[in-house]
C-alpha positions as CSV (number, residue, x, y, z in Angstrom):
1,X,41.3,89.3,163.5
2,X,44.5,91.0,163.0
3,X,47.3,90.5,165.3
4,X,49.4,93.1,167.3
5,X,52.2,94.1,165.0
6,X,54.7,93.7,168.2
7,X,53.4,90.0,168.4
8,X,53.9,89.4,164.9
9,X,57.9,90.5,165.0
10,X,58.1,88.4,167.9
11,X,57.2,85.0,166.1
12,X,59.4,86.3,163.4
13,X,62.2,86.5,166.0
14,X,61.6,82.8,167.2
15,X,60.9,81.6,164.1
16,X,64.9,82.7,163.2
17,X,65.8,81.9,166.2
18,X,64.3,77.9,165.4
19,X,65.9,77.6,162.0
20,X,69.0,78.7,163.1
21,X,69.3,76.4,165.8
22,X,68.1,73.4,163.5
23,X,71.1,74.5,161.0
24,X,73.5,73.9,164.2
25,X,72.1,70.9,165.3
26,X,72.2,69.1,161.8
27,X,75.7,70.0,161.1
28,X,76.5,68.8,164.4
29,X,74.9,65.5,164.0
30,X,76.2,65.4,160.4
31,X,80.0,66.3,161.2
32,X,79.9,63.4,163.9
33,X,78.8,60.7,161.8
34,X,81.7,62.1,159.3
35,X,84.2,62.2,162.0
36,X,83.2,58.8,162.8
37,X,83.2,57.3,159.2
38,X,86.2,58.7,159.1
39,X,87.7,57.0,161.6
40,X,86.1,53.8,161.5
41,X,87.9,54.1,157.5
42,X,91.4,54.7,158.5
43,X,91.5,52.4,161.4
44,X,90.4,49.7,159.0
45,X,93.2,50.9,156.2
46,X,96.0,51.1,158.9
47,X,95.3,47.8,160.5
48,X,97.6,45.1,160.1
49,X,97.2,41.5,159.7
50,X,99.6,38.4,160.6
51,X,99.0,34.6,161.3
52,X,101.0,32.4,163.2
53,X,101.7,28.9,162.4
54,X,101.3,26.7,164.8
55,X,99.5,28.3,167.7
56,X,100.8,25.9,169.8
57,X,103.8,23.3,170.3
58,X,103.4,20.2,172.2
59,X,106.6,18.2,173.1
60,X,107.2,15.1,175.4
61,X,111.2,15.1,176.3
62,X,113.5,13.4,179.1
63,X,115.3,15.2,181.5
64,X,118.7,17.2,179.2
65,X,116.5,16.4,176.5
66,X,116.2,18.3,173.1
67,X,114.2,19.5,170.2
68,X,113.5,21.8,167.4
69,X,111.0,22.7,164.8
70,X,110.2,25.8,162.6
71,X,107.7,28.6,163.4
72,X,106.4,30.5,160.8
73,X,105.0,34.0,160.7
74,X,102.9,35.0,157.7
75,X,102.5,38.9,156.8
76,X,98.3,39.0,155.4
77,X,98.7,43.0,154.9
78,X,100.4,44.9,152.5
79,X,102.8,46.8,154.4
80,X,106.3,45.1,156.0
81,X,106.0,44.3,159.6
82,X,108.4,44.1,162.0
83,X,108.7,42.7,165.1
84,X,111.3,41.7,167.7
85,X,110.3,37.6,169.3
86,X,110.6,37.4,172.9
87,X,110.1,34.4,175.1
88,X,108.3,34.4,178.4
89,X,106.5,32.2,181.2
90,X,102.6,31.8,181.2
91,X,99.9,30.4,183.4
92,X,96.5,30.2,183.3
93,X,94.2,31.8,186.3
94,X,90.8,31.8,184.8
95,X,88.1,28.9,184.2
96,X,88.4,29.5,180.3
97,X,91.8,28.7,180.1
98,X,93.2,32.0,178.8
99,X,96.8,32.0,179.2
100,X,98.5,34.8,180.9
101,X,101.9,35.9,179.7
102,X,103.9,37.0,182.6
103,X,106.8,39.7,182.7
104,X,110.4,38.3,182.6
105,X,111.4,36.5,186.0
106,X,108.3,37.3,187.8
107,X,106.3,34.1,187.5
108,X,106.0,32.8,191.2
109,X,105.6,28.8,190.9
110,X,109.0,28.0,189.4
111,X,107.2,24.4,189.1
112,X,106.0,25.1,185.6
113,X,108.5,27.8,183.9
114,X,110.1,26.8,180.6
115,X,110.8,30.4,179.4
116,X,114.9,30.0,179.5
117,X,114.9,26.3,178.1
118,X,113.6,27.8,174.7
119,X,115.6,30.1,171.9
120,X,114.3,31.5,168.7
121,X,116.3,32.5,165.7
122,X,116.4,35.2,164.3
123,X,114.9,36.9,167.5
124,X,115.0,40.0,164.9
125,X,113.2,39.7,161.5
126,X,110.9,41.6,159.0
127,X,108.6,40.0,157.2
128,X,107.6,42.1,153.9
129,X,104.0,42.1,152.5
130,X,102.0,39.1,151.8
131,X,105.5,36.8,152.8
132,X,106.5,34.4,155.4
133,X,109.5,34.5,157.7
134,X,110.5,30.8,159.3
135,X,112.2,30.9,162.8
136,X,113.8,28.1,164.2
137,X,112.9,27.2,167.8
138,X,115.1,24.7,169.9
139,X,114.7,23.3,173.4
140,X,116.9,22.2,175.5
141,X,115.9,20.8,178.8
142,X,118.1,20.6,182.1
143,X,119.3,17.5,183.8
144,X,117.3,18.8,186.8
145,X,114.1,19.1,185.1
146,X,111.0,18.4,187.0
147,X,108.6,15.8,185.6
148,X,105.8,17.1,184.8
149,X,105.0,20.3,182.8
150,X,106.2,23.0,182.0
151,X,105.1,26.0,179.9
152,X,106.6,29.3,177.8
153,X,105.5,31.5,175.3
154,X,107.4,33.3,172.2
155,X,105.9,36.4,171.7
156,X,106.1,38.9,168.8
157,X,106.1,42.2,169.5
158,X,105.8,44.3,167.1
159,X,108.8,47.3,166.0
160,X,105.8,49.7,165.0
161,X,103.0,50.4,167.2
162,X,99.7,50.1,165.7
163,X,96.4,48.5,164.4
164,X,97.4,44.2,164.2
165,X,95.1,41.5,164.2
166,X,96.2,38.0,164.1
167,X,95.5,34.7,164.6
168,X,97.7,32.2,166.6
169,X,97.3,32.1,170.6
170,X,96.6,35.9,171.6
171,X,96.7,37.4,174.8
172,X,94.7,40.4,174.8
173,X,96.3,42.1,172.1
174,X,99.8,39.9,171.6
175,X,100.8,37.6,169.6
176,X,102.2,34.4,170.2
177,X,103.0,30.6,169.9
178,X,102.6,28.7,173.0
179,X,105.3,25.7,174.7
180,X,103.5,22.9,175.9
181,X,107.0,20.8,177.7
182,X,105.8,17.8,179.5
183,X,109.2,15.6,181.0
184,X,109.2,12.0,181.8
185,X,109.2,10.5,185.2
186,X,107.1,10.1,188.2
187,X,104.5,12.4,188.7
188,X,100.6,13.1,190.2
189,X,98.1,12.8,187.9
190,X,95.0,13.8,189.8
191,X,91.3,15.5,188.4
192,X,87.9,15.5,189.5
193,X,84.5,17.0,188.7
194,X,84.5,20.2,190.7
195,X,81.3,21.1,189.2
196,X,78.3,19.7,187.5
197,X,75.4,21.9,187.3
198,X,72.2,22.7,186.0
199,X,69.4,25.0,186.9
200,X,67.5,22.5,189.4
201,X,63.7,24.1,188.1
202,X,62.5,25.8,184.7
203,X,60.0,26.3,182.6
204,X,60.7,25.8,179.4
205,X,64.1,24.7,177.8
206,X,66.6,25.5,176.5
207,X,68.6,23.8,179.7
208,X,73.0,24.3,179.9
209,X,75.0,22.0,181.8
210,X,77.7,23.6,183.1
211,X,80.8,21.0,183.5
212,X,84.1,22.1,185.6
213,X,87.1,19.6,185.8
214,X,90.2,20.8,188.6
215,X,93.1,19.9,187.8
216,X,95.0,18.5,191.4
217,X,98.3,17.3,188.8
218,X,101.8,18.3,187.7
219,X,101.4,18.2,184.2
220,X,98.2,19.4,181.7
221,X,95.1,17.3,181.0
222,X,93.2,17.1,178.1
223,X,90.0,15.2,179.4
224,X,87.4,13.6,176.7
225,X,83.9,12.7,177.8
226,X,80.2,12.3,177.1
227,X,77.1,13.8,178.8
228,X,73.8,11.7,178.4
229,X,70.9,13.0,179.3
230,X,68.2,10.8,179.8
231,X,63.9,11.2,180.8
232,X,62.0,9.8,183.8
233,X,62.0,6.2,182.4
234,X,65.4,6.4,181.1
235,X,64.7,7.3,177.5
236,X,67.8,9.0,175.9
237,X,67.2,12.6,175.3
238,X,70.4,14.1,174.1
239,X,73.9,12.9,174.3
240,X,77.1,15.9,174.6
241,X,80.8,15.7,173.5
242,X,82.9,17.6,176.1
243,X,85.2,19.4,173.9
244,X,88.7,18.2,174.3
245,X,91.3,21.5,175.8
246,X,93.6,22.1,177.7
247,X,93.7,22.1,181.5
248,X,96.8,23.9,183.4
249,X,98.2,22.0,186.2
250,X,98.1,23.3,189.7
251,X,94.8,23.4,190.4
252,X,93.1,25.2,187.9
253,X,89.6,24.5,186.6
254,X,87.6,24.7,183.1
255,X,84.4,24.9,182.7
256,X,82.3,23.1,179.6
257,X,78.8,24.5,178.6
258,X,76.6,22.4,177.0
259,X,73.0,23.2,176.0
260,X,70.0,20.8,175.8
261,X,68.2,22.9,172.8
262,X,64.9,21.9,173.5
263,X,62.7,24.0,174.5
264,X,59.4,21.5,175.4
265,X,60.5,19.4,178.1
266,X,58.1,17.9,180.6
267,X,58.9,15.9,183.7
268,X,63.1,14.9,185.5
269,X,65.5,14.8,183.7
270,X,69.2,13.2,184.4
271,X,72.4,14.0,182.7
272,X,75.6,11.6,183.3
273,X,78.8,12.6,182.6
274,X,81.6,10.0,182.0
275,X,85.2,10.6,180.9
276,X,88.5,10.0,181.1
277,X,92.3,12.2,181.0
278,X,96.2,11.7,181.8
279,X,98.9,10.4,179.9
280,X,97.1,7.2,179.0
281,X,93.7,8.8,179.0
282,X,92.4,5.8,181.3
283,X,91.3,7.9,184.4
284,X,88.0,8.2,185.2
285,X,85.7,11.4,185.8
286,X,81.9,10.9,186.4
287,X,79.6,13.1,187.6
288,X,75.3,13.1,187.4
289,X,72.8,15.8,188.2
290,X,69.1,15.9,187.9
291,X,66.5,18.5,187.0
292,X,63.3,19.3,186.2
293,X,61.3,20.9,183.6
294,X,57.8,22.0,183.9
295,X,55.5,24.4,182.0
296,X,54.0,25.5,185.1
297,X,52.0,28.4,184.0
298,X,50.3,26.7,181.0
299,X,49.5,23.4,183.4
300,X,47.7,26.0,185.9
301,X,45.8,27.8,183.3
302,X,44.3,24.3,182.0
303,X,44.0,23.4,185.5
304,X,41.6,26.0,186.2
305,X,39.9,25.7,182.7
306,X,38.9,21.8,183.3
307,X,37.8,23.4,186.8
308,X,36.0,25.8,186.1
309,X,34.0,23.4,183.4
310,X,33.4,21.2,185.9
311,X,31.5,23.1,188.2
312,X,29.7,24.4,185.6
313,X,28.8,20.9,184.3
314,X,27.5,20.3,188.3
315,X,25.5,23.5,188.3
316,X,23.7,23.0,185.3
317,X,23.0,19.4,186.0
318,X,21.8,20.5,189.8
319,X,19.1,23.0,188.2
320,X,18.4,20.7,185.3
321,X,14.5,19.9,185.6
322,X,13.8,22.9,188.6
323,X,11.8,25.4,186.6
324,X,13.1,29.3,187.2
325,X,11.3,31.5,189.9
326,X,9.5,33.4,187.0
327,X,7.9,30.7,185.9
328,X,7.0,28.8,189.2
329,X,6.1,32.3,190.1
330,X,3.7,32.7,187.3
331,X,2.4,29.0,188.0
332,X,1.7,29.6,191.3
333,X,-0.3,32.7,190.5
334,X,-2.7,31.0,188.0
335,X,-3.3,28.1,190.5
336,X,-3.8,31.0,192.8
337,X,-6.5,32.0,189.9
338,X,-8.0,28.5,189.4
339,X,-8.9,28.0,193.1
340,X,-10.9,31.6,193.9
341,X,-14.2,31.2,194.8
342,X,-16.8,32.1,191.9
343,X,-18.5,35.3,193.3
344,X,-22.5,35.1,193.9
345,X,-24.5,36.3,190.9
346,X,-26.8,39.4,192.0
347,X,-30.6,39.4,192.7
């Protein structure tokens, strides 16, 4: 059959029309994933590296005390960085202990500020490609300190804005070297278990045990620890290292996660937590929760399996020896037979 010529400039039309807009469509989809190689390719050629050593210094003086060390800052990239070191208070808010670097002279517990008893030298520096630069850091304590601690941070900002990874304690996207200033004398050194969790009912395992130590003190705590978990007949099922960082003063709590990596667990289960922290690491902490593991679903299923064989098991033993209605049926038919009456011959 022979179409209408009308019809057959029509599918012509859309048949254009189809290729054209597949054309579009793939150079769409082909300039995007250009645009975004593209991208991906630069950022990784203008990004910057840098590493910080140490991370972190951790000094113990008397009130009009003093010290000094050597920071180093090691250019990884090969292009000269820049940067300008600036020192600044920091606290810690969160229950993962990220520190928080605070704008000059706004930190609002005065308790715990160390930011104008450190200097750096040269607060200025370059550091060309694949070099170091050394800066010398000194403290210098008042004769009014507070016992306790007290915390700053010397941050390097860079001259050039850009692409710059690191490693050393970062703050979002700064980089920095942490003061940990603890000064002799009386002070409160006071923690607890705030929390000591796990999910009370599951099914299967794995199972986390969430620890969280406050700390109530005026100077930061490093608590160390063990969490035992033991069965119903006290059986030792796992046993935990809490790993050892550091807890701000103040008040603030950090949480420890833990994961019994078992994943068939029948029954109670108890874990125990002992530990210590302070200065002479001879406080205690101890905390215990219980919980329970059960493969509920499985258990039912069998459940209703032995069941279910049971009562078959009692049917089959109740009709055991009782013939089936067919059969007693057919019995009682040719009994039926047997009995009749012979009929009478005929004369």
């Amino acid at each position: 059959m022979k179409l209408p010529k009308t019809i057959s400039i029509k599918n012509r039309v859309l048949s254009i029309k189809y290729c054209a807009l597949s054309t579009i469509f793939s150079i769409f989809i082909l300039s995007s994933l250009y645009f975004l190689l593209y991208t991906n390719v630069a950022h990784a050629q203008n990004q910057r590296t840098m590493t910080i050593v140490p991370p972190s210094v951790v000094v113990t003086l008397d009130p009009s005390g003093r010290s000094e060390g050597i920071l180093k800052v090691i250019n990884d990239s090969d292009t000269a960085l820049s940067f300008k070191a600036v020192m600044r208070d920091f606290t810690v808010e969160d229950s993962e202990g990220t520190p928080k670097i605070l704008p000059p002279d706004s930190i609002t517990d005065k308790r715990f500020s160390a930011s104008k008893w450190v200097a750096i030298y040269p607060a200025e520096f370059t550091v060309e490609p694949h070099a170091k630069q050394e800066l010398n850091y000194y403290i210098q304590t008042p004769a009014d300190a507070r016992p306790g601690g007290h915390y700053a941070a010397v941050m390097y900002t860079p001259a050039v804005v850009g692409g710059l990874q690191g490693s050393g304690a970062s703050v979002s996207t700064q980089i920095g070297t942490l003061f940990y200033v603890a000064i002799n004398g009386p002070i409160t050194e006071k923690a607890e278990v705030s929390k000591f969790l796990a999910n009370p009912f599951q099914e299967y395992g794995p199972v986390n045990i969430l620890t969280q130590v406050r700390n109530l003190g005026d100077l930061h705590i490093k608590p160390n620890g063990t969490i035992m978990v033991s069965n119903l007949f006290g059986g030792k099922v796992a046993e935990f290292k809490l790993e050892e960082k550091n807890i701000f003063p103040g008040g603030i709590t950090r949480n420890y996660v833990n994961t019994l990596n078992k994943n068939f667990l029948v029954g109670p289960y108890t874990a125990k937590f002992t530990g210590t922290y302070g200065k002479n690491n001879n406080l205690p902490l101890i905390a215990s929760v219980t919980f329970w593991v059960f493969p509920w679903k499985i258990t039912l299923v069998i459940i209703l399996v032995i069941v279910a064989l049971i009562l078959g098991k009692k049917y089959m033993n109740k009709n055991k020896g009782k013939p089936s209605s067919a059969k007693a049926s057919e019995d009682e038919q040719g009994e039926g037979k047997s009995r009749k009456t012979p009929e009478a011959p005929v004369v």
